[in-house]
N, C-alpha and C positions, 0 to 999 in steps of 0.2 A: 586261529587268529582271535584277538581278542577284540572287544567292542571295547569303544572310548571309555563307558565308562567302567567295564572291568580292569583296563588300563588305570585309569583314576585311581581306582580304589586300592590296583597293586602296590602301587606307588604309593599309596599311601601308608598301606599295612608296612614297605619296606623301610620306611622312615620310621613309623613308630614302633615298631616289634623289634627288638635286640636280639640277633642272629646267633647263634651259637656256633663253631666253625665250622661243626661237618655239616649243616643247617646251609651256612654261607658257601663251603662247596658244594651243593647240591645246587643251591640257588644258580649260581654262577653258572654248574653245567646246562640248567634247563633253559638259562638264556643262550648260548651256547647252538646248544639245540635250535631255540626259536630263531636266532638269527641266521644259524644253516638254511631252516625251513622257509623262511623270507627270501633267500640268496636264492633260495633253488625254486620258489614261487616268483622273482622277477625274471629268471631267467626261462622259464617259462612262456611268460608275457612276449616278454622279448620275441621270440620264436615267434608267437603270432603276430607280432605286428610286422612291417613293410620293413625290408631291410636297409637300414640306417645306422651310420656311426654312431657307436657310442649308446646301442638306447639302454644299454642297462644305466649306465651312469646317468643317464636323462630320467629312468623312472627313479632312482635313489635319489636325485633331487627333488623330484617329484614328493616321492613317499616325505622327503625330511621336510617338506614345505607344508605338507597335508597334516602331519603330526604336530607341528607347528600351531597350526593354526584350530586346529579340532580343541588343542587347549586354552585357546585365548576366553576368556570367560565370554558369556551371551550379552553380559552388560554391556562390553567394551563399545565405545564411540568410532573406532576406526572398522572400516568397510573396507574386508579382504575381499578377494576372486582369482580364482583360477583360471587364463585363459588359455586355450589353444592358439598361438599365436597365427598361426597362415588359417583356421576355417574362424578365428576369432569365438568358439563358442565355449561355454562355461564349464568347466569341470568341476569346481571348485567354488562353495562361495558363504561367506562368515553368516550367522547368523543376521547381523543389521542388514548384510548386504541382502538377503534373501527378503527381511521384510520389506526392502526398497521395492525389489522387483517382484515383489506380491505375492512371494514364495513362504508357505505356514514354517515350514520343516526342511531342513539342510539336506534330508535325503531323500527331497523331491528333486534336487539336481540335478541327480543319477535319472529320475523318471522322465525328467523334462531335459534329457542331453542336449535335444537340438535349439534350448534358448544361445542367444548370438548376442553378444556386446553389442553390435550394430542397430541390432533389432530393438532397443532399451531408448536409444533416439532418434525421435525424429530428425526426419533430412539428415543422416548421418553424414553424409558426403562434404556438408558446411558445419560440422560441428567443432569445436576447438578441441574433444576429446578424438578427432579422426584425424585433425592434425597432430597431436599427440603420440599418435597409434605408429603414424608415419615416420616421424622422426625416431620410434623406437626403431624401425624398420631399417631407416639411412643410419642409423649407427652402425648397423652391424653390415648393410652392403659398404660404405667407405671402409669399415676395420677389414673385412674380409675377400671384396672383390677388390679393393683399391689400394689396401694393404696399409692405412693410412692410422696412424696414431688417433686414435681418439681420447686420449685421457684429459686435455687441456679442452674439449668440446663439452664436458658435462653434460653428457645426454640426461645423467640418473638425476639431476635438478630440475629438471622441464616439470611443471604443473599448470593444471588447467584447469577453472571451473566451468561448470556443463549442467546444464540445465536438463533433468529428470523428472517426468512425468509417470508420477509413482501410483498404482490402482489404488491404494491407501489411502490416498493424498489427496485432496480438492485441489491444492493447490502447487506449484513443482517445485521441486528443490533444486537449491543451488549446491554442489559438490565439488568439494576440490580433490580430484585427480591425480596421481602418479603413477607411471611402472616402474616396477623393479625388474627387472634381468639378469642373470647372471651368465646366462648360452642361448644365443640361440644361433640356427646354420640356416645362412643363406645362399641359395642358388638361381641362377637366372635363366629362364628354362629355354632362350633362346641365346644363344650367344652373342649372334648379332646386331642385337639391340642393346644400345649402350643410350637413354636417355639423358647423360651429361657431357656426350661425344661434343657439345658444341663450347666446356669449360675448358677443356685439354685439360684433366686431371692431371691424369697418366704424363702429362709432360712436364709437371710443376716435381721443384723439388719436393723434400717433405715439410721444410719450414715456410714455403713458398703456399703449399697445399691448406696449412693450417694457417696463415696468411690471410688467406684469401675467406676459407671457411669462418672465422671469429670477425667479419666484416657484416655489419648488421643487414639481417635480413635474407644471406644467403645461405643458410642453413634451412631455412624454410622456404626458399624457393626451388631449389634441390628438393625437400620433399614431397612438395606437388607433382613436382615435375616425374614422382617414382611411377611407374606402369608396374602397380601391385600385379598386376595380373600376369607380368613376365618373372615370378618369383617365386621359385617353392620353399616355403617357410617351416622348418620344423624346431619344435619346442615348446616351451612354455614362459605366460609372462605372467607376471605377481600383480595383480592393481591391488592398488591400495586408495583407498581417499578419506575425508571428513565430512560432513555435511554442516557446509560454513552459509544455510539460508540466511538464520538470523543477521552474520557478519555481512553476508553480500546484499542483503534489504537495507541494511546501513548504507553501506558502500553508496550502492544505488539512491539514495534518501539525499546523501550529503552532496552531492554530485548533482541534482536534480536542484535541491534547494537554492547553491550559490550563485544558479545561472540566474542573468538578468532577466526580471519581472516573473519570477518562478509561483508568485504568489498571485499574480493577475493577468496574465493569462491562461485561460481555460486548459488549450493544448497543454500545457507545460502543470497547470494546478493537480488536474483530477489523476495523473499516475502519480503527482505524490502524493496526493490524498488515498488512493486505493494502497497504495504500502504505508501509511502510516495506521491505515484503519488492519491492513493483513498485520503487520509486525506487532502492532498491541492487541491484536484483537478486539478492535473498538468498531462501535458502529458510525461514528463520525467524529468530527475535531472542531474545538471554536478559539476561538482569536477574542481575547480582550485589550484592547492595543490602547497605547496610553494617549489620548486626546490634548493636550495641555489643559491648562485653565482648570485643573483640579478636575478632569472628569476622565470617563473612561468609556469606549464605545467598544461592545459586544456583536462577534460578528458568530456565528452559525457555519460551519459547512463552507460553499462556495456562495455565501451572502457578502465577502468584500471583492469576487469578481466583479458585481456591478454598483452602480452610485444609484439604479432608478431605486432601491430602496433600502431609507436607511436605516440600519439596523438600531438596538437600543441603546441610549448615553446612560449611564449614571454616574452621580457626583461621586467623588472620591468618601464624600459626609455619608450619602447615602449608602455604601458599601463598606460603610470601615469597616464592620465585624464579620464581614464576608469571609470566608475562609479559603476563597478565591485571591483575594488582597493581604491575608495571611501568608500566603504563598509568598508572594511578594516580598514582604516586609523581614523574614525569614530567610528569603534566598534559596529554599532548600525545595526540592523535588515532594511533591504532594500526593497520595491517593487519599480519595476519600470513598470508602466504599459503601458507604450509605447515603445518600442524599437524600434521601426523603426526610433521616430524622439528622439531618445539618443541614438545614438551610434557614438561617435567620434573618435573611435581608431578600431582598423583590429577587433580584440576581438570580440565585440559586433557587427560589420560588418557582419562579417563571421557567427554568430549565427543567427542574421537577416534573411541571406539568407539561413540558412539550415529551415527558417518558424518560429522560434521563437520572438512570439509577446506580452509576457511578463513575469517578471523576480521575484523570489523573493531571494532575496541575506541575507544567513544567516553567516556571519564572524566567525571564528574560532579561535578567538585570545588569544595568550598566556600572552601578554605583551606589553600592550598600547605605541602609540607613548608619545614621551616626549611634555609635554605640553606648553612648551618652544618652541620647535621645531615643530609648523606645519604639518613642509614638512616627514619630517620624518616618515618614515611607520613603524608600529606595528611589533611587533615581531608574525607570526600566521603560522598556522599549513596549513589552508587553508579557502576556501568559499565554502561552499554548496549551492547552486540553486535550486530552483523548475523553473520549466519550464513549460509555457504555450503556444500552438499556437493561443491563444484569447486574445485581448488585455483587461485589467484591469478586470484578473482573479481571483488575489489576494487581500480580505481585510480583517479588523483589528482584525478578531478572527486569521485567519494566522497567525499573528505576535505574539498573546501569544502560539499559538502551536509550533511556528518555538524555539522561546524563550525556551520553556520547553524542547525541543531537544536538544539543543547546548551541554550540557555536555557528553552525550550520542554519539554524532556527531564526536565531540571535542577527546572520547577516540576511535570510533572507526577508525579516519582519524590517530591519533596516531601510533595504530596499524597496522594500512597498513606502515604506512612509517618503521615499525620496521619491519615488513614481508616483503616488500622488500628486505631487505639485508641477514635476515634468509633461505628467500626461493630463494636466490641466485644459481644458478647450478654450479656447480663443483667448488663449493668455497671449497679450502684446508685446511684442517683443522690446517695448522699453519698461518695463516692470518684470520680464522674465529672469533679470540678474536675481532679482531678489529673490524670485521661489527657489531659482537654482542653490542659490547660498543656503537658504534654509533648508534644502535639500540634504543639502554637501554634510551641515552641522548634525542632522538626526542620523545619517547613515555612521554615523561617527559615535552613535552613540547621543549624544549631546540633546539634554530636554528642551521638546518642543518649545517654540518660540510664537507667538502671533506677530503675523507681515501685518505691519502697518508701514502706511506711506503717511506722515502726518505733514499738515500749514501745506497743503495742496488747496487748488483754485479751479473751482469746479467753473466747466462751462458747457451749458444744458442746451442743445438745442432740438426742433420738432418739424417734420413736414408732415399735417396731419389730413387724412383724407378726409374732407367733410361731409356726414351725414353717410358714413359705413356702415354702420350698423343697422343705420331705416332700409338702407339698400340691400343688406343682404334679407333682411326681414320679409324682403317686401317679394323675393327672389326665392326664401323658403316658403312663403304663400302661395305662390305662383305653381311651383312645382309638385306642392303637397295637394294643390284644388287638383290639377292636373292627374296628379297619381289619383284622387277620389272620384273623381270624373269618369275615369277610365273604368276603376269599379265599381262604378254605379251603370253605369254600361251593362256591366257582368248581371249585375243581379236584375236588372229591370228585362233583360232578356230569358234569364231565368222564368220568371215572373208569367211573361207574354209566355212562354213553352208549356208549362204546368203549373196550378195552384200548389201552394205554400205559404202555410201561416208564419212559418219560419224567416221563409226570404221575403215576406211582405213585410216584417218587422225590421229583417236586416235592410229592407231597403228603406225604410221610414229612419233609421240610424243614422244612415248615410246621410241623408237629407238634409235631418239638421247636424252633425258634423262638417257638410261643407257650409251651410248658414255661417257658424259658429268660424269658421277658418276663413271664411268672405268679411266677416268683422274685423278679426284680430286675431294675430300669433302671437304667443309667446314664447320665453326662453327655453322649455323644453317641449314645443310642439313640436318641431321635429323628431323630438326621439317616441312622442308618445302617440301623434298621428299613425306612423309608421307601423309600432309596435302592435296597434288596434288592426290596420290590415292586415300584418301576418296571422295574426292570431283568429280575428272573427271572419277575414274572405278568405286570404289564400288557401288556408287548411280544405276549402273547400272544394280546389281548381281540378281534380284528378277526377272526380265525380262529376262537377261541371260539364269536361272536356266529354265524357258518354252523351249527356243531354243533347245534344243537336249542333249539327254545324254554326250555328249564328251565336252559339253559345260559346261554340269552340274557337270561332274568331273573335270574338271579345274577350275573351280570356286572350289567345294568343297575344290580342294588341296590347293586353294590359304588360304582358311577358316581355312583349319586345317594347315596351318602354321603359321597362326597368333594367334590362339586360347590360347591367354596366358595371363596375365596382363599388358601387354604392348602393345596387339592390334597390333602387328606386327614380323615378322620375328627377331626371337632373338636370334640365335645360338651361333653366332661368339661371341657379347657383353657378352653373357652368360657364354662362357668360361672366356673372357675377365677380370670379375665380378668375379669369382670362382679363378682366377689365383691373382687379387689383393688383396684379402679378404685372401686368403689363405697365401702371404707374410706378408701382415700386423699382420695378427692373432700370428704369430712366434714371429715379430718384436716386436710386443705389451709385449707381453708376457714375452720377454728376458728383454725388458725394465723394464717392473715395477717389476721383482725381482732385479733387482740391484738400482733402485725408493725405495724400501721396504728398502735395507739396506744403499741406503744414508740417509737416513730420519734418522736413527740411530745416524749418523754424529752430528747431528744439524738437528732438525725444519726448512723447507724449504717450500716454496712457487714452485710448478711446474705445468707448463700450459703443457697441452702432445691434441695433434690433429693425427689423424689417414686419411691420406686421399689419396691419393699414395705415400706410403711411410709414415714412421712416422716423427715427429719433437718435439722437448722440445723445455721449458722455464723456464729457475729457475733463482728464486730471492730467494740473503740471503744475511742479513745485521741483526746490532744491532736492527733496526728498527722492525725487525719482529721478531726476538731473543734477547734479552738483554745478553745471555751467548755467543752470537756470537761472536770469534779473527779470528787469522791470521791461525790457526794450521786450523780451521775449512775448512776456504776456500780452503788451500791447498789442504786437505782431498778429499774436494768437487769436486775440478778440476779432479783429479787424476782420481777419481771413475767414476766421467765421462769418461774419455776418457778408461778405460779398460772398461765400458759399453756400448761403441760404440764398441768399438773391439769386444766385444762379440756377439752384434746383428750384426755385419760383419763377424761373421762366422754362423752364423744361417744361413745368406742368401745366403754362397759357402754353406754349409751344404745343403740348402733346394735346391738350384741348381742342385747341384750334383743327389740328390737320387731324384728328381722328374721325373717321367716318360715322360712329356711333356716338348713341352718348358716352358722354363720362364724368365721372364725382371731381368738382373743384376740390384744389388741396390748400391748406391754409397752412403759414409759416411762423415760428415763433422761435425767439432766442431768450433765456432767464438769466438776468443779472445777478451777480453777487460778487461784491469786492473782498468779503471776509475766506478767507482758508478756512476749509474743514479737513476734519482727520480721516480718512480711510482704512480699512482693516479686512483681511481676508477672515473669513467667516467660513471655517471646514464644515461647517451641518449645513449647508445652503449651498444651491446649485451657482448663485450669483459668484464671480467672482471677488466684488467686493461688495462691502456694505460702509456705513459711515457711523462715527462715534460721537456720544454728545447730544445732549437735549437740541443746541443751536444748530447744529449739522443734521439734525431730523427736521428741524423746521423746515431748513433748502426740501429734502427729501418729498415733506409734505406737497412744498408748494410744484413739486417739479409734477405729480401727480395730478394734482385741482386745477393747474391756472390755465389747460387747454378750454376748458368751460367756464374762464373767466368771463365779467358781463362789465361794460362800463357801467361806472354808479350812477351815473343820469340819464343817459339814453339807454338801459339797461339792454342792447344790444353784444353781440359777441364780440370782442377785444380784437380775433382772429379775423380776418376776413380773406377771400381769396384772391389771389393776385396781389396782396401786402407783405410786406413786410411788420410786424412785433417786435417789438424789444419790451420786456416786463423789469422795474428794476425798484428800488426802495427809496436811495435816498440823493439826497441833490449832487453829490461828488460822485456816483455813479451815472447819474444824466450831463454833468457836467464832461463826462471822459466819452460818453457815448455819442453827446452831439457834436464834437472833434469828427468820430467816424462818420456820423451820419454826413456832415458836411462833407467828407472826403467821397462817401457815394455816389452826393447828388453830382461830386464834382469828374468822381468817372462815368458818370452815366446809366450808374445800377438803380437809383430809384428818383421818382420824382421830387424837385423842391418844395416840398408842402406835405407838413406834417399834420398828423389829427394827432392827441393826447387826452388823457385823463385818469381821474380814479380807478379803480378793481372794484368792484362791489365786495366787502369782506367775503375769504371764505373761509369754510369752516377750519378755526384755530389761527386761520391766517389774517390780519389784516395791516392796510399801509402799503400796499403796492399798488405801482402805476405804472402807465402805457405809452408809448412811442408806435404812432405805424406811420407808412409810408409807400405808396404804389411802387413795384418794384417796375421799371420800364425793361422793354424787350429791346435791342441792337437797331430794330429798325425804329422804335419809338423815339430812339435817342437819336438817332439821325435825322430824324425829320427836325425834330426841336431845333438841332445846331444849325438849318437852312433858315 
């Protein structure tokens, strides 16, 4: 017999060498010969193996499949195998195929007979290629036990990709699958058992049979249903497949991308982040996504899953010679494989130095620059990057992979900029049309827009708890002596047990520390009190606790008063905490019932924060309501102010009947007749901000005028159990003393007003004051006796 490659080479010499006749019959007879000698070595074979139909014609397919295949070059891309179709194990298998399954040389095979198809994946029993396996299987029991036409079934089209966990491979490959067949015999080794007894094959015509089988799904439910194990399988099957990783990482990539919020949520981000980093071989990805207002914000990795921090802006001025924004302006797919010596703008600087050393820049554009125009940049959503720490990591199959992405990229970059403003927090739902629109327009493509609500009528009001800040001060004093107390305890008993120059110093420390905390705290004694006892007592408690019992109980007490989530004496704060929560909780409360029925008024925009004390902010104009007049605002005003009076008797109310003490709250409403403009602000957590020198002025004063003083009695403007009104000019007290009149006339505050100046403040000056005692239900009843 000859070897492959003396085969080869026959072949070859008989192409190139010109035969001479009796040459050519000589030739002729030795094949002659060889092929006798092959006839009489399979019949041979034969004889040893199990007596079966047909096997010499089963090994001469055999043989012509093996010859076949011995000559397909080593390069080839297609992954041949030979299996045993009933023990499924290998006889046969192409060169790729053997690198897959970790095999150096083709005739390790033969050494390794008992490798199995099976054995190659995991959980075979759920694999798509054991589904596969099976349907080869039901081809041939319907053709032969059931007698049934299969040609209109196309079994030899069935393909499947299967995932391959190859010893080579870090990572598995995706392979697309088929068998070829030409014979194989099936027998059912009990008769008995008929697993489709409940279809009545056998009783369906033959068009009836085929009918039924081209109905989806029952092809493969018949396969399951096979009991391989009632079946003796002889033959051989051909696999063939491709290794489509790259193609099915796409698959998977595009698929992944389009779903909603694919870019902001975590679950959903980091596997497509993990195949975009496996398919390029990138160490990470960043996002330059187009900001309006001529800028551009740089996001990192998974730095646009969250808002707590925001990533870097630059001006579009600032990046023009970027070669990042060249990208852009180009339209065209980018590697840049050096970075270190191209980076001429902060941009590419700053990515430098966080280790990145080369780039692949995929453009997101909606709408080319003009071709006239140069300089002019594209209209785009944003850039996608792959990122490398390797310099010229990137080449030109990247560039058709990056290419078949863009559309995919392109929707799901869309979708973040539209989920932005959806997953906006405490966006109101009468301002929500507009993010939604702006939404609708970027997913579309369409360049960013700034939400402005503009000639809106702000109106400000405050329930402010007086003297919070002295109270919690006075509350972290309390607790901090408390907590020094406790360790000075520690060491003075130390002290009394054994001398120490150490602890007589440390306790000299203490001494004047709590001196110094019996005077005054400031803004960060808490954190630095604190920080001094872990550091110069606790470190010392484990050693303490040997010294002696009286040592060990003072340490213990120190422990069990700190024993909290706060890791330290917490008492006083904790009333503290229990006493503003519990104003607030009322205040809140009173507020958004009469929030609930101005909304009734008119569709209103209102910012509401809880923080000591409560505070509003409502915007309303045509801008936000197209039904918005004059009556409305009216309405508006009015309701406000009996809903501060309201939440100003909560808090004589909650004064009165609480059993302890508690911090007076003082009430204030801010005039302003003129509309300012509004405008959503994307670098800021606020939902809006406002536009215009004279619209920061409102801003200013909404800030300062709680600390307002009248300008002659230089007293506070605020008082508790009042009612405020702060406003400028005489047609704004002119509209206001209408309501006030109408309070005294339901009974919300007393007739008797005090007024005066604002003492200027800083930037601000020319405001003036209206208060008014807000009366309680029974205050008012008594009067009308």
């Amino acid at each position: 017999m000859h070897t492959s490659k003396q085969k080869s080479t026959d072949k070859h010499l008989k192409y190139e060498t010109k035969a001479l006749p009796e040459e050519t019959s000589l030739t002729q007879n030795n094949q002659n010969i060889e092929d006798l000698q092959i006839e009489q070595l399979l019949q041979a074979l034969a004889l040893q193996l199990p007596k079966h139909h047909n096997q010499i014609e089963q090994l001469k397919i055999w043989r012509q499949i093996t010859e076949r295949l011995e000559n397909l070059p080593l390069h080839s891309r297609i992954l041949t195998a030979i299996i045993e179709a009933g023990s499924l194990s290998f006889k046969y298998a192409s060169h790729p195929f053997c690198q897959l399954m970790g095999i150096d040389r083709i005739d390790e095979i033969e050494a390794h007979y008992n490798i199995k198809l099976n054995e190659l994946f995991s959980d075979w029993d759920n694999t798509e290629l054991e589904k596969l396996y099976r349907l080869q299987i039901l081809h041939w029991v319907l053709k032969q036990i059931y007698q049934i036409d299969t040609a209109n079934l196309q079994f030899q089209n069935y393909s499947v990709i299967s995932t391959v966990n190859s010893p080579k491979n870090p990572e598995p490959k995706y392979i697309e699958l088929w068998f070829c067949c030409e014979q194989l015999k099936v027998t059912r080794v009990d008769q008995k058992i008929d697993e489709f007894v409940d279809f009545n094959l056998h009783s369906m015509s033959n068009s009836e049979q085929i009918g039924w089988l081209i109905q989806p799904g029952n092809l493969e439910m018949l396969a399951q249903k096979l009991k391989l194990e009632n079946y003796q399988i002889e033959g051989l099957l051909l696999l063939e497949g491709l290794d489509v990783t790259v193609k099915e990482k796409k698959r998977k990539l595009i698929q992944l991308l389009v779903e909603p919020e694919s870019l902001v949520q975590p679950d959903k981000f980091e596997p497509i982040a993990q195949l975009l980093r496996s398919l390029f071989r990138a160490d990470d990805m960043l996002l330059l996504r187009n900001e309006g207002e001529k800028q551009f914000k740089l996001f990192i990795g998974s730095e646009f899953l969250t808002r707590a921090n925001y990533p870097k802006l630059y001006s579009t001025q600032n990046i023009q010679d970027s070669p990042i924004l060249k990208t852009a302006k180009k339209n065209q797919i980018q590697n840049i494989p050096e970075l270190e010596s191209n980076s001429p703008t902060e941009c590419e600087q700053n990515l430098s130095q966080q280790g990145v050393r080369s780039l692949l820049l995929i453009p997101l554009v909606i709408k080319s620059a003009s071709p006239k125009e140069e300089s002019d940049i594209p209209e785009i959503l944003g850039i996608v990057g792959l990122i490398s720490n390797h310099p010229s990591n990137f080449n030109l199959s990247d560039y058709k992979n990056a290419q078949d992405l863009i559309p995919a990229l392109t929707t799901a970059v869309r979708q973040t900029i539209q989920q932005r403003f959806t997953n906006i927090r405490n966006i109101h739902p009468a301002v929500e049309w507009r993010f939604l629109q702006e939404a609708e327009r970027r997913r579309w493509g369409l360049p960013p827009e700034t939400i402005v609500f503009e000639d809106v009528y702000p109106l400000y009001g405050i329930c402010d708890i007086r003297g919070s800040s002295t109270e919690r001060n006075r509350a972290i004093q309390s607790d901090i002596l408390a907590q020094f107390r406790l360790g000075l305890a520690i060491v003075e008993a130390v002290c009394q047990k054994q001398y120490s120059s150490l602890c007589q110093q440390l306790r000299q420390d203490m001494l004047e520390y709590i001196k110094s905390l019996e005077e005054r705290v400031s803004v960060n004694t808490e954190i630095t009190a604190l920080e001094y006892l872990r550091c110069r007592l606790e470190v010392y408690f484990d050693y303490f606790l040997k010294c002696g019992d009286t040592i060990k109980a003072a340490v213990e007490a120190y422990r069990g008063a700190c024993d909290n989530n706060h890791h330290g004496v917490y008492q006083a704060r904790e009333r503290y905490d229990q006493m503003l929560y519990k104003i607030n909780y009322h205040l809140q409360n009173t507020w958004e019932k009469w929030q609930k029925q101005m909304q009734q008024i008119i569709p209103h925009h209102c910012d509401f924060e809880a923080t000591d004390g409560i505070d509003h902010m409502m915007y309303v104009g045509k801008s936000i309501n197209s039904e918005f007049n004059q009556f409305h605002l009216s309405s508006l005003r009015y309701d406000q102010l009996r809903a501060i009076c309201d939440c100003a008797r909560t808090a004589i109310s909650l004064k009165a009947e609480s059993e302890e003490p508690i911090l007076e709250v003082v009430h204030l409403i801010l005039v302003q007749n003129g509309t300012i403009d509004i405008y959503h602000n994307e670098s800021t957590e606020r939902l809006f901000d406002v536009k215009g020198s004279h619209d920061i002025r409102y801003e200013i004063v909404k800030k300062r005028i709680d600390k307002g003083v009248d300008k002659d009695t230089k007293e506070r403007i605020t008082q508790p159990g009042m009612l405020t009104v702060v406003y400028s000019t005489d047609e704004e007290w002119e509209e206001y003393e209408q309501y006030f009149r109408y309070l005294v006339r339901e009974g919300w505050v007393e007739d008797k007003f005090e007024s005066g100046l604002i003492e200027p403040l800083q930037g601000v000056s020319g405001l003036r004051f209206v208060r008014a005692k807000v009366l309680l239900p029974e205050e008012v009843e008594f009067n009308q006796k």
